[in-house]
C-alpha positions as CSV (number, residue, x, y, z in Angstrom):
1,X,172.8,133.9,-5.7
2,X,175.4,132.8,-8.3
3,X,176.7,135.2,-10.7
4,X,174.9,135.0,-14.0
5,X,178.5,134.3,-15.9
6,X,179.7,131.7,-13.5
7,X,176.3,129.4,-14.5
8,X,177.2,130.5,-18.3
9,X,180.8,128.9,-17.8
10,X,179.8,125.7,-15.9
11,X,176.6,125.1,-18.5
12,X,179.2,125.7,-21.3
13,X,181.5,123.0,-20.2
14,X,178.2,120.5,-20.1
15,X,177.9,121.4,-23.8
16,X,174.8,123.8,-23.1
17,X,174.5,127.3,-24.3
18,X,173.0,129.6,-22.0
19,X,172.5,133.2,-22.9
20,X,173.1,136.1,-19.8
21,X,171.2,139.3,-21.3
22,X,173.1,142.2,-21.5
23,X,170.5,144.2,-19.0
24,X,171.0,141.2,-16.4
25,X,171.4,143.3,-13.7
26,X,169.2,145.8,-14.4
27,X,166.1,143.1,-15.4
28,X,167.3,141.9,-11.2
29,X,167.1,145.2,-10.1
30,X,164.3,146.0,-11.7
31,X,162.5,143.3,-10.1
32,X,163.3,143.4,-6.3
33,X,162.5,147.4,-6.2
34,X,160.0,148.4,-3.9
35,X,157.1,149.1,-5.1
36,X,155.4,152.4,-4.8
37,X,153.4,152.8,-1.9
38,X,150.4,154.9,-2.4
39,X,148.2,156.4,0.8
40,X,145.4,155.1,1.2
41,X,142.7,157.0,-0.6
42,X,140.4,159.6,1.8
43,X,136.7,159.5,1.1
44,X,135.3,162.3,-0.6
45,X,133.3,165.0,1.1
46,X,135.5,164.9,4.4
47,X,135.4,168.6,5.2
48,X,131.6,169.4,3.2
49,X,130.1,167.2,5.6
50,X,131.3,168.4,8.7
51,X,128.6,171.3,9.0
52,X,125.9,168.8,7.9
53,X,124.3,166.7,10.9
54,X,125.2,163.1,12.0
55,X,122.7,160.6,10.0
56,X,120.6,158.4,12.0
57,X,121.4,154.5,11.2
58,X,118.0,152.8,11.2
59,X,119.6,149.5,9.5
60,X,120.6,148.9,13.3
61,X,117.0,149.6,14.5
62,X,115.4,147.4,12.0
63,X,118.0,145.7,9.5
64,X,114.8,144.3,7.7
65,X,112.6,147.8,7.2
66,X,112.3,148.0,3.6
67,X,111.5,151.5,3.5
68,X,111.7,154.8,5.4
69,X,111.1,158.7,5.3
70,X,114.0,161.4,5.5
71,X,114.9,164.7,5.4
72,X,117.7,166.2,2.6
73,X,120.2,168.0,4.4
74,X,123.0,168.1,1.9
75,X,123.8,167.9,-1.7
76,X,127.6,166.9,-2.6
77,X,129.3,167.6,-5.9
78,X,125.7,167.6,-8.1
79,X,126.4,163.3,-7.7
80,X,125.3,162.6,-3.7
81,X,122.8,163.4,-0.9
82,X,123.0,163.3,2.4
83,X,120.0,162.6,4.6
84,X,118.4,162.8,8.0
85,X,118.2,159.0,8.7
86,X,118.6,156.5,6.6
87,X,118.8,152.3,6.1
88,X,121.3,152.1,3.4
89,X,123.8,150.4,4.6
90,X,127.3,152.4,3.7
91,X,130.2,150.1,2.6
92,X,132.3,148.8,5.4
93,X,133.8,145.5,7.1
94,X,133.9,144.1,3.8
95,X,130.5,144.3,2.8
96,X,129.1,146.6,0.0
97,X,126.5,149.4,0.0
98,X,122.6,148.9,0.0
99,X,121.5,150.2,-3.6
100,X,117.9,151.6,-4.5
101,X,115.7,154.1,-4.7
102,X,114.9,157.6,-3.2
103,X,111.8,158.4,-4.2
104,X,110.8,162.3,-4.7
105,X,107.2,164.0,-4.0
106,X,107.2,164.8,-7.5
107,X,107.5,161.7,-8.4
108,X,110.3,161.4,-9.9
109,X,113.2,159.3,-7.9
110,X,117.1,158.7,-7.8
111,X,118.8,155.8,-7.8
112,X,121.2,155.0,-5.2
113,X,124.0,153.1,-6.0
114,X,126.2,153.7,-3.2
115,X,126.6,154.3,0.0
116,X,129.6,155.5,1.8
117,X,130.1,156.5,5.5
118,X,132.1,159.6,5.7
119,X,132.4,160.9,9.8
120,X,128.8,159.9,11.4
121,X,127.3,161.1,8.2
122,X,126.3,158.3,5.2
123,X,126.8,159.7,1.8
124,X,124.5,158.5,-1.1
125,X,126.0,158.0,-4.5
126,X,122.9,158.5,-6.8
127,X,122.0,158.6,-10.6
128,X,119.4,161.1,-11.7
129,X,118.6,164.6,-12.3
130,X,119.6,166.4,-8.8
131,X,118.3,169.7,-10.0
132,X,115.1,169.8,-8.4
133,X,116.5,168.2,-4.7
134,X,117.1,170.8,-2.1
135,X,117.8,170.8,1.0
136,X,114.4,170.0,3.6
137,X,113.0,168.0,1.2
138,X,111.2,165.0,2.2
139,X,112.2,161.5,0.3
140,X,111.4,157.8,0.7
141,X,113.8,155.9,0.9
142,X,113.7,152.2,-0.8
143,X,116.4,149.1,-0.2
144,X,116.6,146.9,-2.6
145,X,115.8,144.0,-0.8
146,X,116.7,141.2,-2.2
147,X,120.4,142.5,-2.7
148,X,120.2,143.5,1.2
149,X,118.5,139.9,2.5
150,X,121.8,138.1,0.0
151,X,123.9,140.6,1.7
152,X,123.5,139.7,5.4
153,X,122.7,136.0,4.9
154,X,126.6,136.0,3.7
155,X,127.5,137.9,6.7
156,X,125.8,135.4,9.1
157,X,127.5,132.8,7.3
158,X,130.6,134.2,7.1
159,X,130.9,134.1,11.1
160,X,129.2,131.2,11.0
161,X,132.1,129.3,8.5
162,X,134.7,131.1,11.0
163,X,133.4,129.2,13.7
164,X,133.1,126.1,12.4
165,X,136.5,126.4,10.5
166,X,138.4,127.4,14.1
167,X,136.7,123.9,15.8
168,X,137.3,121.7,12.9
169,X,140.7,122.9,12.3
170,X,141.9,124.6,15.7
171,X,141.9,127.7,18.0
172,X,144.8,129.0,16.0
173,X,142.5,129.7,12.9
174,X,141.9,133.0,12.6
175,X,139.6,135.5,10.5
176,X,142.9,137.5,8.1
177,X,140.0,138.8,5.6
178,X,136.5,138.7,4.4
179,X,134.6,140.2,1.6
180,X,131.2,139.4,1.3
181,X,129.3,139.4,-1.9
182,X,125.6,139.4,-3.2
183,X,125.9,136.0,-5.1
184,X,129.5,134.7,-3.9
185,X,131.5,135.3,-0.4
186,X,135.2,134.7,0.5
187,X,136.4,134.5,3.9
188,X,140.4,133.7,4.3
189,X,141.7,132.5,7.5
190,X,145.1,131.5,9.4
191,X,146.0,128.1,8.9
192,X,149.2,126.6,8.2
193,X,149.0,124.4,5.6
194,X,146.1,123.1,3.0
195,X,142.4,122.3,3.8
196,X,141.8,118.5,3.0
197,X,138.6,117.9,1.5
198,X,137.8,115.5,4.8
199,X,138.2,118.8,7.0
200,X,136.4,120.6,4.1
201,X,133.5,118.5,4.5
202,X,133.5,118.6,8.6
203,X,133.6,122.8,8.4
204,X,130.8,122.2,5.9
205,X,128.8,120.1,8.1
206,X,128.7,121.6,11.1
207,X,128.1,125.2,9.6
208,X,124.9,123.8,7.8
209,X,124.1,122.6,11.6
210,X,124.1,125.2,13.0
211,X,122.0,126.7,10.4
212,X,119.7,124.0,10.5
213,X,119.5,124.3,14.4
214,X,117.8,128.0,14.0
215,X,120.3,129.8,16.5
216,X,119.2,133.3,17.6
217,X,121.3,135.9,16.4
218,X,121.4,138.8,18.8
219,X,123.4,142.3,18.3
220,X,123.8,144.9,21.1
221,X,125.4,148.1,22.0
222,X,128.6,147.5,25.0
223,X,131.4,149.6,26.8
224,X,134.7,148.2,25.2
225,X,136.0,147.5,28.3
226,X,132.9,145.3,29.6
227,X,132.9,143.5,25.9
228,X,136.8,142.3,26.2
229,X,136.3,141.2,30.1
230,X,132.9,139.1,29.2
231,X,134.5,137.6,25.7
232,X,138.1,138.2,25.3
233,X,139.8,139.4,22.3
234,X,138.5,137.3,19.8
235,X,135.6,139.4,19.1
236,X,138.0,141.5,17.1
237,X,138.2,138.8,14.3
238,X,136.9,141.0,11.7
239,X,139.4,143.3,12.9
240,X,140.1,145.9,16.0
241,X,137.1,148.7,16.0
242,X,138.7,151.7,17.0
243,X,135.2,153.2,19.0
244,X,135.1,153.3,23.1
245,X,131.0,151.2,22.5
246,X,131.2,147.9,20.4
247,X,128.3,146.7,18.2
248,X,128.0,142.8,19.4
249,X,127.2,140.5,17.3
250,X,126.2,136.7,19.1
251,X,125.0,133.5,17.3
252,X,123.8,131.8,20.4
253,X,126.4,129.8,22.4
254,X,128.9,129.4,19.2
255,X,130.0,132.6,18.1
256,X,130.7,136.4,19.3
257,X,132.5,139.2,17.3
258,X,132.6,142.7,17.2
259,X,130.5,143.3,14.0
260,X,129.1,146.7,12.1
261,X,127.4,145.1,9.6
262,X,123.6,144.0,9.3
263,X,122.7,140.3,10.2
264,X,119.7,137.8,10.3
265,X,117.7,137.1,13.2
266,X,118.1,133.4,13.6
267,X,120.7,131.3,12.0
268,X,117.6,129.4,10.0
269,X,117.3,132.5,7.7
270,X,120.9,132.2,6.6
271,X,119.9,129.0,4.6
272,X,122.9,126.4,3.1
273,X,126.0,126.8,3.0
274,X,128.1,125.8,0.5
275,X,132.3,125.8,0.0
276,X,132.9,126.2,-3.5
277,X,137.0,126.3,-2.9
278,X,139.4,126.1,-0.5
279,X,143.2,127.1,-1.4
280,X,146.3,128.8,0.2
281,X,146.5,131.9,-1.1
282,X,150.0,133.2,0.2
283,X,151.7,131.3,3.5
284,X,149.4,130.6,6.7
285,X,146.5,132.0,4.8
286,X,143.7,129.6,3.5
287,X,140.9,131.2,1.3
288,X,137.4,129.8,1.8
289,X,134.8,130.9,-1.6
290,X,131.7,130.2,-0.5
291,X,127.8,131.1,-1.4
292,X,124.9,131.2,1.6
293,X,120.8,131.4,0.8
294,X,119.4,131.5,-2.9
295,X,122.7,132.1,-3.9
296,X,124.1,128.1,-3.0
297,X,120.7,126.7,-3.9
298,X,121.2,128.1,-7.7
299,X,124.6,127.5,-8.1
300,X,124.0,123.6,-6.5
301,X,121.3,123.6,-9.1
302,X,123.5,124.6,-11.7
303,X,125.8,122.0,-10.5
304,X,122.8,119.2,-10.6
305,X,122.1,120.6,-14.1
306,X,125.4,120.0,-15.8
307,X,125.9,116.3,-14.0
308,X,122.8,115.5,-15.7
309,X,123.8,116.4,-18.9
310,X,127.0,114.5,-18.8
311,X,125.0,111.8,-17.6
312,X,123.2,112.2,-20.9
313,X,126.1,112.6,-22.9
314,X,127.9,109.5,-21.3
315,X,124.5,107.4,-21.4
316,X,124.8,106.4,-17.9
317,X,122.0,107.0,-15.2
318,X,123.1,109.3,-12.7
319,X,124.0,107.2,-9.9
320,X,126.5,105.3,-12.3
321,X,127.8,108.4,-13.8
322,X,131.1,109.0,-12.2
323,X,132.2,105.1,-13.0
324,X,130.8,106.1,-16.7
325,X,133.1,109.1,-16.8
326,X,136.2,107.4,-15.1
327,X,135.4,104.4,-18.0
328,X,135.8,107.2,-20.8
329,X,138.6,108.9,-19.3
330,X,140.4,105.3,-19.0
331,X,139.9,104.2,-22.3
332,X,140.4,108.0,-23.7
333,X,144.1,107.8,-22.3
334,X,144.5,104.6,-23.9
335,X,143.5,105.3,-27.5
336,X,145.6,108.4,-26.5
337,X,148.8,106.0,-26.0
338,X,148.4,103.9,-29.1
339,X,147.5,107.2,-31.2
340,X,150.8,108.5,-29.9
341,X,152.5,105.3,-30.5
342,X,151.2,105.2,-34.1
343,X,152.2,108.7,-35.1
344,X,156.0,107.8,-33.4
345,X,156.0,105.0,-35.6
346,X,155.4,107.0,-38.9
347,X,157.4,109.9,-37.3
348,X,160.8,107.0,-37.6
349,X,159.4,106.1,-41.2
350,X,159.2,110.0,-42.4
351,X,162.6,110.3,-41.4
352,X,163.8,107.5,-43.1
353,X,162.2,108.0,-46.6
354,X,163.0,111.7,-46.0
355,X,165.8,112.3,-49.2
356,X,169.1,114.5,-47.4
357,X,170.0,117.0,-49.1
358,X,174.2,117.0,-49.0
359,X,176.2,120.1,-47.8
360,X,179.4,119.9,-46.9
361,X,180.0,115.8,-46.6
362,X,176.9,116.0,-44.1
363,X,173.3,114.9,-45.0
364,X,170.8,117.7,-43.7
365,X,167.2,116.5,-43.3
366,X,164.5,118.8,-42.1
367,X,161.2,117.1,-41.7
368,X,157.3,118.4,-41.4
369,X,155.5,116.6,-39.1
370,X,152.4,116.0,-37.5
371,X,153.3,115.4,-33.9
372,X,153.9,117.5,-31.1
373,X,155.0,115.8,-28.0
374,X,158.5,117.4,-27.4
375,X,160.0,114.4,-25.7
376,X,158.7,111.8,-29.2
377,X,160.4,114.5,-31.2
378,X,163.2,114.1,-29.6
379,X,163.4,110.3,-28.8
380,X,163.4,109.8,-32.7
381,X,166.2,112.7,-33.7
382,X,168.2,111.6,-31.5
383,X,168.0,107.6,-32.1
384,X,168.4,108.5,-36.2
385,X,171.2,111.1,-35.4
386,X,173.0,108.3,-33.3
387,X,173.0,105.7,-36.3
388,X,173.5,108.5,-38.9
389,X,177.1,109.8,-37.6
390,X,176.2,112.7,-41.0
391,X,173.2,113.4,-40.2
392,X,172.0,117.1,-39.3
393,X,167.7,116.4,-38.6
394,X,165.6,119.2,-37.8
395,X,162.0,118.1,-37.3
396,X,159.3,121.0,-37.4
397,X,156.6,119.4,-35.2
398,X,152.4,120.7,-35.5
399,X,151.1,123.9,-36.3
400,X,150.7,127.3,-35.5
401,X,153.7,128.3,-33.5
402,X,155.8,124.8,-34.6
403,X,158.0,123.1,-32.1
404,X,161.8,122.6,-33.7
405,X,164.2,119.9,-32.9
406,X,167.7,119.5,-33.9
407,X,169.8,116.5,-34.0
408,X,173.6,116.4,-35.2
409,X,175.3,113.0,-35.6
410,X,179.0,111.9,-34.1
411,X,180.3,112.8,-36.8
412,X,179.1,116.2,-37.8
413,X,179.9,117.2,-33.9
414,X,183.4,116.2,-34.3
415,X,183.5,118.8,-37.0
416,X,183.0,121.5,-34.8
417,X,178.7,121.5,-35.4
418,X,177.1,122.5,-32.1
419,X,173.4,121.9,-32.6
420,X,172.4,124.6,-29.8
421,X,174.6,127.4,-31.3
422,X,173.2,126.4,-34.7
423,X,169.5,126.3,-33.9
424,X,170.0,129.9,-31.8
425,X,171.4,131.9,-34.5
426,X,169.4,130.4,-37.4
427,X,166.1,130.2,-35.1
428,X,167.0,134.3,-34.6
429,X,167.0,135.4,-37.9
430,X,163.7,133.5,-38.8
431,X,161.9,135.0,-36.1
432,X,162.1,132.1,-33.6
433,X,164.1,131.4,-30.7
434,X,165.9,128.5,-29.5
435,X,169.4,126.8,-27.8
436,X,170.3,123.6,-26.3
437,X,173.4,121.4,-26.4
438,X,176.1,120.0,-28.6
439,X,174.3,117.3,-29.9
440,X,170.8,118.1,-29.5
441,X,169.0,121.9,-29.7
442,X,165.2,123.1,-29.0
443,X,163.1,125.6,-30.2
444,X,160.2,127.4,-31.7
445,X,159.3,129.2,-34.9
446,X,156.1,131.4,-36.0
447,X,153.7,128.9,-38.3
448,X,154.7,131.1,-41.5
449,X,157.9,129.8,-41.7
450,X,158.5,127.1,-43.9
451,X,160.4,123.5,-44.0
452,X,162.4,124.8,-47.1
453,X,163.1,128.5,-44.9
454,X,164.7,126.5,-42.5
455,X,166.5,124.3,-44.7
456,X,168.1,127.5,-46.3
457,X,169.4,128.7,-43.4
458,X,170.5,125.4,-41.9
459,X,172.6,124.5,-45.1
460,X,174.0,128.0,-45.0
461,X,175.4,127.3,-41.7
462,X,176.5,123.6,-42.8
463,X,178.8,125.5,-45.7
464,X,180.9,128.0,-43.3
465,X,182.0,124.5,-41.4
């Protein structure tokens, strides 16, 4: 909240130069509008499938029949079908679509690569010529199964990790989003600070139990009204469903939620669990990344795969290989710290034997060098600028985009040098930028620019003094 030239003023009588853009305001403005808020997006089709009929949902008669027969009874836009029945499961409650196959009586077939429910009726995205698909003709219908099986392990889990987060962590947690995915699942729930990893590991453990324990999983049709008296409101953690009959969804004697979406038949089938990441996301809201079935058995394989290659690397057998690793690391940040303290060393001696060049009664110096570490670049400008009361250093640290310090001694500053106003103008017209104080100035500058560039514009400035 303070005015952009009041901060200017005070930084200017500390000796630092601080630059308000013209377009302040605006740049503020700019960011604190309101973003546009677009509706939400209508499914396609809304008023072509009204004459069509409902479509019977057989993925809630049998969420594990592979196949089935059905009738065409619409074609949409030359790129969907509608049909009869059907067990692809449309996207919704934050898992995708089945994808597969419907296969013709010519034998030809389409691929389905979406499903989407549009009022009672499920709409089926497909790829393939639709030129020969008419309405009253007979299909098969083919889920890809593996995708499907992936699909609803995940979905188990996911109320299964709810569950075991809201008893590990407290009855306040609660469900704020979910997506669940083929390979990877995310579930983020209310919580009002960080998971540790010693609660991480609890909500792991007692998931996996109840996995391992084989818990029937039962779904059924109820009256809202029966459904909130029997289990209270908390079967509307994946959200309030808006229909007068509820879909139950009961792990036995841990878990009940109102749930759409297809699920195992015993917790057993779900098969491990693994949390790859826990994190707050925004406040209240923790995110939980996790993978369920084949999916956390290749990615803990993975895992195992690239341990024992660093345990090869390293040399150390794999019980051992953490203590290897910390070894390496140890030793790694001391050679780090006496590299460091070599290249200061020849960073003082470069400056020394570095010949000024004299502009004005002041000796300017500007200095290649190797090093990089901002605060070793400025340690040693500033200790030669304070024993040089003539000396005007610039160092011009690494490569590529080249760090620049500037150092003016007692001297030169009583003359009226101010190393931040010198750096910023002669850093502009270079093509760098840069600013800082009255003794001592930062910046940057593209690689292309050379010592002797710099040393131009410097002495230029050095003259006008």
């Amino acid at each position: 909240g303070v005015p952009p030239e009041l901060a200017a003023d005070v930084a200017k009588r500390h000796g630092i130069e601080l630059e308000v853009p013209d377009n302040f305001y605006e740049l503020i403005a700019a960011r604190h509008e309101a973003p546009e808020v677009k509706p939400p997006e209508l499914p396609k089709y809304v008023e072509e499938v009204e004459a069509l009929p409902k479509t019977e949902l057989l993925y809630y008669e049998d969420p594990y029949a592979l196949r089935f027969e059905a009738r065409v009874v619409g074609i949409l836009g030359g790129e969907a079908v509608v049909l009869d029945r059907t067990a692809f499961y449309p996207e919704g409650g934050g898992q995708p679509s089945d994808v597969g196959l419907l296969r013709l009586e010519d034998g030809g077939a389409l691929e389905v690569v979406r499903a989407e429910k549009v009022k009672d009726r499920v709409v089926h995205y497909v790829k393939g010529d639709l030129s020969k698909v008419a309405a009253g003709l007979r299909v098969e219908g083919e889920i890809d199964w593996p995708r499907r099986l992936s699909l609803m392990r995940h979905h188990t889990g996911t109320h299964v990790l709810l569950e075991s987060a809201k008893r590990v962590l407290g009855d306040h947690v609660w469900q704020w989003g979910a997506q669940k995915g083929e390979k990877e699942s995310r579930l983020d729930i209310t919580h009002y600070k960080s998971v540790s990893d010693e609660e991480l590991r609890k909500i792991e453990f007692l998931a996996n139990q109840i996995v391992m324990e084989n818990r029937p999983v039962r779904t059924k049709w109820m009256p809202r009204q029966e459904a909130e008296r029997i289990y209270g409101f908390e079967i509307y953690q994946g959200g309030v469903v808006p229909d007068l009959t509820l879909r139950i969804v009961e792990i036995e004697d841990f878990n009940v939620q109102a749930c759409a979406g297809t699920h195992v038949r015993r917790t057993g089938e779900i098969g491990p669990i693994k949390v790859w990441r826990a994190r707050r996301i925004q406040d209240g809201v923790v995110r939980l990344e996790f993978s369920s079935g084949m999916a956390a058995v290749e990615r803990l394989l993975e895992a195992y795969d690239r341990v024992k290659r660093i345990s090869a690397v390293v040399g150390s057998p794999l019980e051992k290989v953490e203590s290897a690793v910390e070894s390496l690391v140890s030793e790694n940040r001391e050679l780090s710290k006496r590299l460091t303290a070599a290249l200061e060393r020849l960073l003082e001696v470069s400056i020394r034997e570095s010949p000024p060049r004299k502009v004005n009664g002041l000796e300017l110096r500007v200095v290649p060098v190797d090093l990089t570490d901002r605060k070793a670049l400025t340690d040693a400008a500033d200790s030669f600028a304070r024993s040089n009361p003539r000396a005007v250093l610039c160092l011009l640290g690494g490569s590529g985009q080249r760090q620049v310090v500037l150092a003016v001694g007692e001297e030169a500053a009583k003359r009226g040098l101010h190393a931040g106003k010198l750096l910023s103008g002669v850093l502009k017209r270079v093509g760098g930028r840069g600013g800082g104080q009255e003794r001592m100035a930062w910046g940057s500058v593209p690689a292309e620019v050379t010592p002797e560039r710099l040393a131009e514009e410097i002495a230029g400035e050095l003259r006008s003094l």
